[in-house]
C-alpha positions as CSV (number, residue, x, y, z in Angstrom):
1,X,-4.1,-23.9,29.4
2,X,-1.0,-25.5,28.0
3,X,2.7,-24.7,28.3
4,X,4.6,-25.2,25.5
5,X,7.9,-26.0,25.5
6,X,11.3,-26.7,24.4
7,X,12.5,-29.9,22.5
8,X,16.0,-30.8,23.5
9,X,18.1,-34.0,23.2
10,X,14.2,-36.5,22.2
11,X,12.0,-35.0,24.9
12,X,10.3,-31.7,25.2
13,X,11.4,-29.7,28.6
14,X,10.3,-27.3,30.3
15,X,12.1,-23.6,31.6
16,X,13.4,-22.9,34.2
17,X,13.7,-18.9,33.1
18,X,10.3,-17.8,34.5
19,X,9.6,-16.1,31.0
20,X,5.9,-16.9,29.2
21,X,5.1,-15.1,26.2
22,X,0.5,-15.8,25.6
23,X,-0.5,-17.6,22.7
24,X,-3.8,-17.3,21.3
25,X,-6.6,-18.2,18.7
26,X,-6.9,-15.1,16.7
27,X,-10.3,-16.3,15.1
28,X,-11.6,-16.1,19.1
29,X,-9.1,-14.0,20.9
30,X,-8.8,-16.2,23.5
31,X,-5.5,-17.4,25.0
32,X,-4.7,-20.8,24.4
33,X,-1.8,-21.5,25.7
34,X,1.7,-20.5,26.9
35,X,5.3,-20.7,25.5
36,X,7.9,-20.8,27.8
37,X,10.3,-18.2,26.5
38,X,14.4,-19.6,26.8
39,X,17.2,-17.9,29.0
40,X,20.9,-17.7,27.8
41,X,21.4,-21.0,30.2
42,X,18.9,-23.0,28.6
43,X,20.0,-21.8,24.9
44,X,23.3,-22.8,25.9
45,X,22.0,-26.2,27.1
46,X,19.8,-26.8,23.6
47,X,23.3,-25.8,21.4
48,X,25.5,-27.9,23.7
49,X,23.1,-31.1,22.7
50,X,23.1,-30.2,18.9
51,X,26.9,-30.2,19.0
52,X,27.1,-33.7,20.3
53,X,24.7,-34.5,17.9
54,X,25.7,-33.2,15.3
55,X,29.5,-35.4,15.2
56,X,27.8,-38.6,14.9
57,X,25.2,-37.4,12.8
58,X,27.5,-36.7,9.9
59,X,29.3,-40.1,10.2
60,X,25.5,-41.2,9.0
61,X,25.7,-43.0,5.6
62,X,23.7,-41.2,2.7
63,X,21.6,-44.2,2.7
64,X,21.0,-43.7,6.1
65,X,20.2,-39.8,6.0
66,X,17.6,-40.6,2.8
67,X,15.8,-43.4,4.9
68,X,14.8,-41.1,7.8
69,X,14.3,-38.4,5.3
70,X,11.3,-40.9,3.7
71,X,10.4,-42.2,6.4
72,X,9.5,-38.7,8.2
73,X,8.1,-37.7,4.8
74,X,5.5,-40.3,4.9
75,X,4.7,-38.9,8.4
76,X,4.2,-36.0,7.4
77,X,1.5,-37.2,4.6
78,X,0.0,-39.2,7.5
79,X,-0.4,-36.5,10.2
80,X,-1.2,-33.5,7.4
81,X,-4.8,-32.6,8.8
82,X,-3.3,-32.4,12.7
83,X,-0.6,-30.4,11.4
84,X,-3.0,-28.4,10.0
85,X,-5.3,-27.6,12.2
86,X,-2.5,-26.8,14.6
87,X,-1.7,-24.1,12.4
88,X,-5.3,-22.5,11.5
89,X,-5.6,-22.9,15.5
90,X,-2.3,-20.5,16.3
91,X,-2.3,-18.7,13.3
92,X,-5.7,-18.2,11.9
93,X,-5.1,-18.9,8.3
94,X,-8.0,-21.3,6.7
95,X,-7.3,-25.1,7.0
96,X,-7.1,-25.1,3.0
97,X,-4.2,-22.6,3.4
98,X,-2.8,-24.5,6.1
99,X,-2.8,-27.6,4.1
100,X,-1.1,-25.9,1.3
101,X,1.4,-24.9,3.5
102,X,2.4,-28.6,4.3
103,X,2.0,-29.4,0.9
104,X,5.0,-26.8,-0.2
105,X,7.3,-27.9,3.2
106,X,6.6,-31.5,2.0
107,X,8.3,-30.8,-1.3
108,X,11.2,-29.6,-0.1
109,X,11.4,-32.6,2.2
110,X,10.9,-34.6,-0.9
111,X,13.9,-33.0,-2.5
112,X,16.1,-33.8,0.4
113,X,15.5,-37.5,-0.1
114,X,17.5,-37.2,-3.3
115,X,20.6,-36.9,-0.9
116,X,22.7,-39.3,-2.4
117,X,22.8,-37.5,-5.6
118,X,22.9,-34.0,-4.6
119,X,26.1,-34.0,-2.8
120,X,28.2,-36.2,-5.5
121,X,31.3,-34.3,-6.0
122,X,33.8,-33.9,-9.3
123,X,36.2,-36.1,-10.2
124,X,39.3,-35.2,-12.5
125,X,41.4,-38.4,-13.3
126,X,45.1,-37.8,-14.2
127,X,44.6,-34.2,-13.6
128,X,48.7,-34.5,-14.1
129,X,50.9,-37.5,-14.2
130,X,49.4,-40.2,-11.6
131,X,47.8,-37.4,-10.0
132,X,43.9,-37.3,-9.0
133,X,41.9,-34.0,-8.1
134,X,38.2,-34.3,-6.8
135,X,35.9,-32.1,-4.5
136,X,33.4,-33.4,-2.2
137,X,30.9,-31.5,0.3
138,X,30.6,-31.9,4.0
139,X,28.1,-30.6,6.4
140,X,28.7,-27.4,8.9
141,X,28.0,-28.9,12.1
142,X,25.0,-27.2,13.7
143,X,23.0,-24.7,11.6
144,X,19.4,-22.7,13.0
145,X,16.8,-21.9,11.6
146,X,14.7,-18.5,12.8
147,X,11.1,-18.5,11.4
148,X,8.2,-16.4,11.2
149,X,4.8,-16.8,12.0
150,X,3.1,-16.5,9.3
151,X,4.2,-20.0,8.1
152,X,4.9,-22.4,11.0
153,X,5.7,-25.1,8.9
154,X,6.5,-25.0,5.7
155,X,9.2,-22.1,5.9
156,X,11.0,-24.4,9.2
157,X,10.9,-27.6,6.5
158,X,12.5,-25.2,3.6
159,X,15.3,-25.1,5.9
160,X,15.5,-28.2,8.0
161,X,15.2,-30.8,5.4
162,X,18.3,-29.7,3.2
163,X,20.3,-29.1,7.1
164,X,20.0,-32.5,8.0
165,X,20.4,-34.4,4.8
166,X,23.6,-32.4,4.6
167,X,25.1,-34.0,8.1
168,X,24.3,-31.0,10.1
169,X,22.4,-31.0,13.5
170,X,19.4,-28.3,13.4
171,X,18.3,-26.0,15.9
172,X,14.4,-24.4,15.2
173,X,13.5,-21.4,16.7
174,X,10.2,-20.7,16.1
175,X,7.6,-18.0,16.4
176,X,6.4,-17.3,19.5
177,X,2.8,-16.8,18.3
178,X,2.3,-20.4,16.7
179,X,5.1,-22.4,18.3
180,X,3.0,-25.5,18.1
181,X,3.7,-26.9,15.1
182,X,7.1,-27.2,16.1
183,X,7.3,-29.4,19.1
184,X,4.5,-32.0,16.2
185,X,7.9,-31.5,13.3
186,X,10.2,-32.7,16.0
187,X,8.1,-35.6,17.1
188,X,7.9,-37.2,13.9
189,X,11.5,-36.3,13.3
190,X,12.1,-38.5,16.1
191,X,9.2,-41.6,14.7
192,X,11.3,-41.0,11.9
193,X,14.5,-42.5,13.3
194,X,16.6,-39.1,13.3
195,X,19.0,-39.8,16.5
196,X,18.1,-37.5,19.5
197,X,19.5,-34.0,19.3
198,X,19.6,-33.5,15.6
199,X,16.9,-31.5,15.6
200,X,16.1,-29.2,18.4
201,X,13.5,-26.6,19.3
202,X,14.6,-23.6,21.3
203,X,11.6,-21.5,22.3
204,X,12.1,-17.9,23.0
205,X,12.7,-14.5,22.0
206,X,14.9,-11.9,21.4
207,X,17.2,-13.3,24.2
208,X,17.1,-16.7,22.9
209,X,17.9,-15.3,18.9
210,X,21.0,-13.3,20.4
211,X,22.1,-16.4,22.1
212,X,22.0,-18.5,18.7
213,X,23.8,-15.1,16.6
214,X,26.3,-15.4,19.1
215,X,27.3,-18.7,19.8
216,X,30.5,-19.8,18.4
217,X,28.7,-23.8,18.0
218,X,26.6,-22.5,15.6
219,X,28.0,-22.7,12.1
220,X,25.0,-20.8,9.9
221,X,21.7,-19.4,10.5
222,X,18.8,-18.6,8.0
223,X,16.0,-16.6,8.8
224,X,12.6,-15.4,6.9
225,X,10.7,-12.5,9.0
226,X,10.9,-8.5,8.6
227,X,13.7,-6.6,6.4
228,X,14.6,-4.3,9.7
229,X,15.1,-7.7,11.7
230,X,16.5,-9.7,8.1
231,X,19.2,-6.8,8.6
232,X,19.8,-7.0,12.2
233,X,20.3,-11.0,11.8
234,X,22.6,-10.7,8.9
235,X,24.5,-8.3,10.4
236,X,25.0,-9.7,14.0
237,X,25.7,-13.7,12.7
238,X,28.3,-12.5,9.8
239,X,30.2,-10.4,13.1
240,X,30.5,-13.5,14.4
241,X,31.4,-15.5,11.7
242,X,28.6,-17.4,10.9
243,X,27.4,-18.1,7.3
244,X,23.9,-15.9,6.7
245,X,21.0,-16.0,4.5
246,X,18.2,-13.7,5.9
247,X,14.6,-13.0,3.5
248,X,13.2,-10.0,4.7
249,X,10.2,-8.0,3.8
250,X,8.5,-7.5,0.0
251,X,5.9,-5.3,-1.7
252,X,4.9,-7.4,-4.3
253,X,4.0,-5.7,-7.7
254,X,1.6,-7.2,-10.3
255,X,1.3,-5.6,-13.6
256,X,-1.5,-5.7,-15.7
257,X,-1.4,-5.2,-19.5
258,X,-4.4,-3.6,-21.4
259,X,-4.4,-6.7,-23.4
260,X,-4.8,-8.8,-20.1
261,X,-7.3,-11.1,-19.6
262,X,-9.4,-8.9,-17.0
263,X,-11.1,-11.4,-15.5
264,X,-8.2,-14.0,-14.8
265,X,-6.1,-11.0,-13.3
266,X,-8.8,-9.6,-10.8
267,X,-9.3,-13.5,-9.5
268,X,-5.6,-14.0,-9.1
269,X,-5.1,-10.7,-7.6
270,X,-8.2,-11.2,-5.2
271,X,-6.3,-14.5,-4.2
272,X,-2.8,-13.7,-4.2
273,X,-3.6,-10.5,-2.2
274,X,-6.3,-11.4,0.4
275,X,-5.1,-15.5,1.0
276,X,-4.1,-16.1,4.4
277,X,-5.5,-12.6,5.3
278,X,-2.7,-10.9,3.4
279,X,-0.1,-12.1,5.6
280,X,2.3,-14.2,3.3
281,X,5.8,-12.3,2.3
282,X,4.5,-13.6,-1.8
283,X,1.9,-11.5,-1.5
284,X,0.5,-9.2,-4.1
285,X,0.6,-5.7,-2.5
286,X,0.5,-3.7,-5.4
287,X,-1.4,-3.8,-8.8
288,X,0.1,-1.5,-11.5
289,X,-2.9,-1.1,-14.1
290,X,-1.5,0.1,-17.3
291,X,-3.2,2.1,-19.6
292,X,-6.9,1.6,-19.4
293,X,-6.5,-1.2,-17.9
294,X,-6.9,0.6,-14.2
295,X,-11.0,0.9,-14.6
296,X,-11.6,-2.4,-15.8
297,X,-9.5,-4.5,-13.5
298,X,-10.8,-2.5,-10.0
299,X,-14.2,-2.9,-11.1
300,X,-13.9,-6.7,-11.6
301,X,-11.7,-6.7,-8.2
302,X,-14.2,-4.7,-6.6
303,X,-17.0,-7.4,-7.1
304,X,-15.4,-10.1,-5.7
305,X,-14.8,-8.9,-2.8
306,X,-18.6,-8.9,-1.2
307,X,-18.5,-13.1,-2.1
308,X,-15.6,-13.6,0.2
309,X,-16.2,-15.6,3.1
310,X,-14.8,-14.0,6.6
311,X,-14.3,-16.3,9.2
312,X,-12.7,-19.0,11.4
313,X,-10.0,-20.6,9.4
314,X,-11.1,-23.6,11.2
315,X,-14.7,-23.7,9.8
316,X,-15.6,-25.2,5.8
317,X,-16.3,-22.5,3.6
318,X,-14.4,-19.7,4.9
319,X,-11.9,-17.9,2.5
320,X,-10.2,-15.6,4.7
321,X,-9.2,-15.8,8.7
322,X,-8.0,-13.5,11.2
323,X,-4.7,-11.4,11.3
324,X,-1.8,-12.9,13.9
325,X,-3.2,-10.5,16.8
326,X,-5.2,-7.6,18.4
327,X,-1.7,-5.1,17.4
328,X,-1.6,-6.4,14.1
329,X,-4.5,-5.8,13.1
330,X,-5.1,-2.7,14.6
331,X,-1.7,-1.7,12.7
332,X,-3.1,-2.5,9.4
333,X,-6.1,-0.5,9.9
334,X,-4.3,2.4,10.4
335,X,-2.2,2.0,7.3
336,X,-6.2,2.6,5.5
337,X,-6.9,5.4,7.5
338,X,-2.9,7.2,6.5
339,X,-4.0,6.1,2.5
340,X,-7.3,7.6,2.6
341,X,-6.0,10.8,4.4
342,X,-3.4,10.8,1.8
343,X,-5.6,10.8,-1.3
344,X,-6.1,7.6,-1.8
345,X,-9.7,6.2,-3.4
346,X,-11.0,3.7,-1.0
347,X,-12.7,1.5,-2.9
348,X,-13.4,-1.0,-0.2
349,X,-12.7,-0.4,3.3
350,X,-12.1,-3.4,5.2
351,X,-12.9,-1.4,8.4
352,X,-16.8,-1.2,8.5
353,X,-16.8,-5.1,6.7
354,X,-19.4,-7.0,8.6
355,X,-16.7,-9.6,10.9
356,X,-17.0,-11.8,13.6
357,X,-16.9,-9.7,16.5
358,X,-14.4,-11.7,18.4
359,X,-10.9,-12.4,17.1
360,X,-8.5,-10.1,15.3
361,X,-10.7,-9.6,12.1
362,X,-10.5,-7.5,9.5
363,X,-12.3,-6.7,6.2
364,X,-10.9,-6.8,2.8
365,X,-9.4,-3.4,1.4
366,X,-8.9,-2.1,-2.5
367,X,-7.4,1.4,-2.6
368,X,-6.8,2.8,-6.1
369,X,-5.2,6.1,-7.4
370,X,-2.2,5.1,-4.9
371,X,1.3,7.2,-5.5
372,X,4.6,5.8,-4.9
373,X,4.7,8.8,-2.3
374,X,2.5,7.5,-0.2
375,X,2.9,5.1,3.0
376,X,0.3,2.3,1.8
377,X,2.5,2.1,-1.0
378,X,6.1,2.2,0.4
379,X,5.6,0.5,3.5
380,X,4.9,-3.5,3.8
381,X,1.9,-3.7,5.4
382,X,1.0,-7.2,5.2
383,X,-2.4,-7.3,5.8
384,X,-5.7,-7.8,3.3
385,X,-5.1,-4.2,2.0
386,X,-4.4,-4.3,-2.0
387,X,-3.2,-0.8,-3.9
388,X,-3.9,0.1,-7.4
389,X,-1.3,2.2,-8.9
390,X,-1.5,3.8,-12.3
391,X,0.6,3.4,-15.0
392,X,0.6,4.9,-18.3
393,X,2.9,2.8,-20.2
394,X,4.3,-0.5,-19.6
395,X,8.1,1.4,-19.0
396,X,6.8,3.7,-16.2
397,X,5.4,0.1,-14.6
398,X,8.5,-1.5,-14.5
399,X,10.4,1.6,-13.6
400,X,8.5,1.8,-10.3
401,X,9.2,-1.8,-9.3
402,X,12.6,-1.4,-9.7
403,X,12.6,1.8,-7.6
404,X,11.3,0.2,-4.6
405,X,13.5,-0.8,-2.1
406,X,12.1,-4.5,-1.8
407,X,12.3,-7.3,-4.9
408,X,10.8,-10.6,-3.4
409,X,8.5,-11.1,-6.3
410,X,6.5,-9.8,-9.3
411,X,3.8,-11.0,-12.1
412,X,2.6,-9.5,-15.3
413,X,-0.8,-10.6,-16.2
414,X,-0.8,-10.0,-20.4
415,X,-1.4,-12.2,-23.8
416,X,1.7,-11.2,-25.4
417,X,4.7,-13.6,-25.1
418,X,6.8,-10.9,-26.1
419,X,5.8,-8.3,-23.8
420,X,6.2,-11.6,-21.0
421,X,9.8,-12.2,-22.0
422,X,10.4,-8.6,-22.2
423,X,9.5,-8.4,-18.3
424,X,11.1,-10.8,-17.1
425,X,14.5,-9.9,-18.6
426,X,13.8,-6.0,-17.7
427,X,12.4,-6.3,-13.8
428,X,14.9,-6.1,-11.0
429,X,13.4,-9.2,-8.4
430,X,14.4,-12.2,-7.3
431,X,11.1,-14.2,-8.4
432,X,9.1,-13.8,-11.5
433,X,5.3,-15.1,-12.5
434,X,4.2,-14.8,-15.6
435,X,0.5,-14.9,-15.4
436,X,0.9,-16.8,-12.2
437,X,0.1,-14.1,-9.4
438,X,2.7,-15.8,-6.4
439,X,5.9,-17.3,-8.0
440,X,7.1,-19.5,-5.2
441,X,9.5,-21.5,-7.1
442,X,9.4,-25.5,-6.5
443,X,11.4,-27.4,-4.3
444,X,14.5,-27.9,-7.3
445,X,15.1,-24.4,-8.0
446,X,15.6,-22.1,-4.8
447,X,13.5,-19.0,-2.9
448,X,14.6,-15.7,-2.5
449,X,15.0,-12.1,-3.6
450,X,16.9,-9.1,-4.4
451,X,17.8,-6.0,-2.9
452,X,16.0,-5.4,1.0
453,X,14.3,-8.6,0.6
454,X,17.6,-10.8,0.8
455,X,20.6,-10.1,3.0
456,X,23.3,-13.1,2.2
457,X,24.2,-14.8,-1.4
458,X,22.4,-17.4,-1.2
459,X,19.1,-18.1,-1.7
460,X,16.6,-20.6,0.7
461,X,15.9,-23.8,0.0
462,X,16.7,-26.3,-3.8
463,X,20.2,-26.5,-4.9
464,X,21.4,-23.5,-3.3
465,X,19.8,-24.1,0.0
466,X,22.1,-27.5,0.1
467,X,25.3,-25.4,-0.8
468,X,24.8,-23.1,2.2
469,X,24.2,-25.9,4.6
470,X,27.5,-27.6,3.1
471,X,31.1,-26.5,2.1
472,X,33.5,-27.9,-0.5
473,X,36.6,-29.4,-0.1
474,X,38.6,-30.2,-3.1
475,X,41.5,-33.3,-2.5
476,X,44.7,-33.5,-4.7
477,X,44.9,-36.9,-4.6
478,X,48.5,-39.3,-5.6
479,X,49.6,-42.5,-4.5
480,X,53.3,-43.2,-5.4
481,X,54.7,-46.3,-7.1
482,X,56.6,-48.2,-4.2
483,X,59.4,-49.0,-6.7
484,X,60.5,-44.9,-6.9
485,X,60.3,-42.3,-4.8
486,X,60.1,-39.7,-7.5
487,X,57.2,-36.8,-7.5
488,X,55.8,-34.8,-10.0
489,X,53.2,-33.0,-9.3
490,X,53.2,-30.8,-12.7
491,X,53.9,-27.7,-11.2
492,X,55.0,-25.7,-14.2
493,X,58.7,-25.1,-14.2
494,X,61.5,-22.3,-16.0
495,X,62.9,-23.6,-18.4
């Protein structure tokens, strides 16, 4: 069985703290492996080498910074299927899934190359008489990243790409239920040519996320996970001074028009709602059938549910893996047992499905005629369970979504452009498809929500992400004739 362990200053180390957390493959239920789980000394240790690292990092030239940045690109292209598999191995999700997972990190990593452009400052010439004003941005000094499970590497690259292209040195601390993938991102890091220390993987837990919150070394931290936790993280790092930007849960609406097209909606729905075995913060959670639409669009749902595949992610032809672990799993269940005994029409109960009897498997689920005053419905469950709400008009659809407490992001499935714009002018979220079911934005515009999904101003990832990793400085610039000593900066003056 193997340990798995930290990656500090080029090498991977092992812990001295005793402290093993079990790792398993959900699609067997065996345990796999071990990760060793840090102490407040070995944190200490991992932020102590980032620091170092992190001063001669930002002397690095832009040049410099975009060459590593291509160069761990292309290694990333080249070791895609072991990444992969890594991932379907530790976190269950199909290799199709996984490899769409890289494929979003990589285009993030992709728009860090562009370095040298993205942090070109303002110039104002003669802003008054032989006087210069111009801004440029520098890097923090050490930033970490805290990431979920449920995408080991492509929610670590949304962060770590912009962080290091930005000058900073990165600290990684990853899920303890897949925390392979990690210790393959710093290796190629390192083929790469990044200097030792610049990016760091700290194993751990609770102990080891206190010990980043709460370091004064650590300038900013950004985190994806739970809004209780995205809450507790935003909260403890601002006490302490740090820059924040912490995504937390979602219950992910899509509205469906009577003039939809029926048949496109139930396929996006089936896939935005049972991919990855529900388990994706983009998820759709929620359809809101208006008018007589509700019918047609579970019925069409309804059938496609018997075609889908349950299985090993690792095995060709399967289109939905297990859930993260035995609790998990067991959790979501229970959610369909409180929405039946609630009123709730099951319509497919993903209890009695016919699953691989070892693993953490679970069958698809439909509920329809779900109220907002229900748990199903106001309570991320994040599991293959889909609920079909009601509504009559399109005006008591959009009034529910921007009554619940989360706004990560929404679609509206219709043929009318106007009705479209409409939407997305009148819905309260962060992230909007229109007729697209999961509207993860691309690497040049930026991630995040509104309301319980986002704690911090700043959203993940793009443009923005680069801003949080960097802060401006603006220099009012004037070099004096050496004939007079005069100096005028053009302050204005009474007259």
């Amino acid at each position: 069985m193997k340990t798995i362990g930290h990656w500090v200053d080029g090498a991977e180390v092992s812990s001295t703290s005793g402290r093993t957390a079990p790792v398993y493959n959900p699609a067997t239920g065996e345990q796999t492996g071990e990760v060793v789980l840090a102490d407040l000394q070995e944190a200490a240790q991992a932020i102590a080498s980032a620091k170092q690292a992190a001063a001669g990092w930002r002397t690095a030239s832009l040049s410099r910074r975009a060459e590593v940045l291509f160069s761990f690109r292309q290694l990333l292209h080249d070791h895609a299927d072991e990444l992969a598999a890594i991932v379907t191995a530790e976190h269950g999700k199909v290799l199709a899934d996984a490899g769409g997972e890289l494929a979003r990190g990589l285009e993030n990593v992709e728009f860090a190359t562009g370095v040298s452009h993205l942090l070109k400052g303002g110039f104002s010439e003669q802003a008054a008489t032989d006087v210069d004003v111009y801004s440029i941005r520098q890097p923090l000094g050490v930033v970490a990243g805290i990431t979920p499970f449920n995408f080991p590497v492509m929610v670590p690259l949304w962060m770590c790409a912009n962080a290091i292209a930005a000058g900073n040195a990165f600290i990684l601390k990853p899920s303890e239920k897949d925390p392979s993938a990690s210790l393959l991102l710093a290796k190629l890091w390192q083929q790469a040519g990044l200097p030792d220390g610049v990016f760091t993987v700290l194993q751990g837990d609770k102990v080891a996320v206190d010990a980043i919150l709460e370091s004064p070394d650590i300038a900013a931290v950004s985190f994806v996970g739970s809004t209780p936790i995205a809450k507790y993280i935003y909260e403890t790092g601002t006490r302490n001074g740090k820059r924040v930007q912490a995504l937390g849960g979602a219950k992910n609406h899509m509205v469906v028009l009577p003039d939809a097209d029926i048949e496109m909606a139930a396929d996006a729905a089936v896939s935005a709602a049972y991919g990855a075995a529900g388990e994706r913060c983009m998820a759709i959670s929620v359809v809101l059938a208006v008018g007589d639409a509700g019918d047609r669009l579970t019925d069409a749902i309804a059938k496609r549910l018997p075609a889908l595949v349950i299985g090993d992610g690792a095995t060709p032809g399967t289109d939905m893996g297990p859930l993260i672990s035995a609790e998990h799993r067991d959790k979501v269940a229970g959610y369909i047992g409180q929405g039946a005994d609630a009123g709730a029409t099951v319509v497919t109960d993903g209890r009695s499905a016919v699953v691989p009897e070892n693993g953490f498997f679970l069958g698809t689920t439909l509920l329809d005629h779900v109220t907002p005053e229900m748990t199903v419905y106001q309570e991320e469950i994040f599991g293959p369970v889909l609920c079909v709400v009601r509504a009559e008009t399109y005006e008591e659809a959009v009034a529910l979504i921007n009554a619940n407490q989360y706004a990560n992001g929404t679609a509206i499935y219709t043929r009318d452009g106007g009705a479209a714009r409409r939407f997305q002018y009148d819905v309260e979220v962060g992230m909007v498809g229109i007729n697209v079911p999961i509207p993860v934005p691309v690497s040049y515009y930026s991630f995040g929500g509104w309301k319980a999904s986002l704690f911090g101003d700043t959203h993940m990832y793009g443009p923005e992400g680069l801003a949080f990793y960097t802060r401006g400085k603006v220099v009012t610039s004037r070099w004096p004739d050496p004939a007079t000593s005069e100096v005028d900066l053009g302050f204005p003056r009474t007259r």
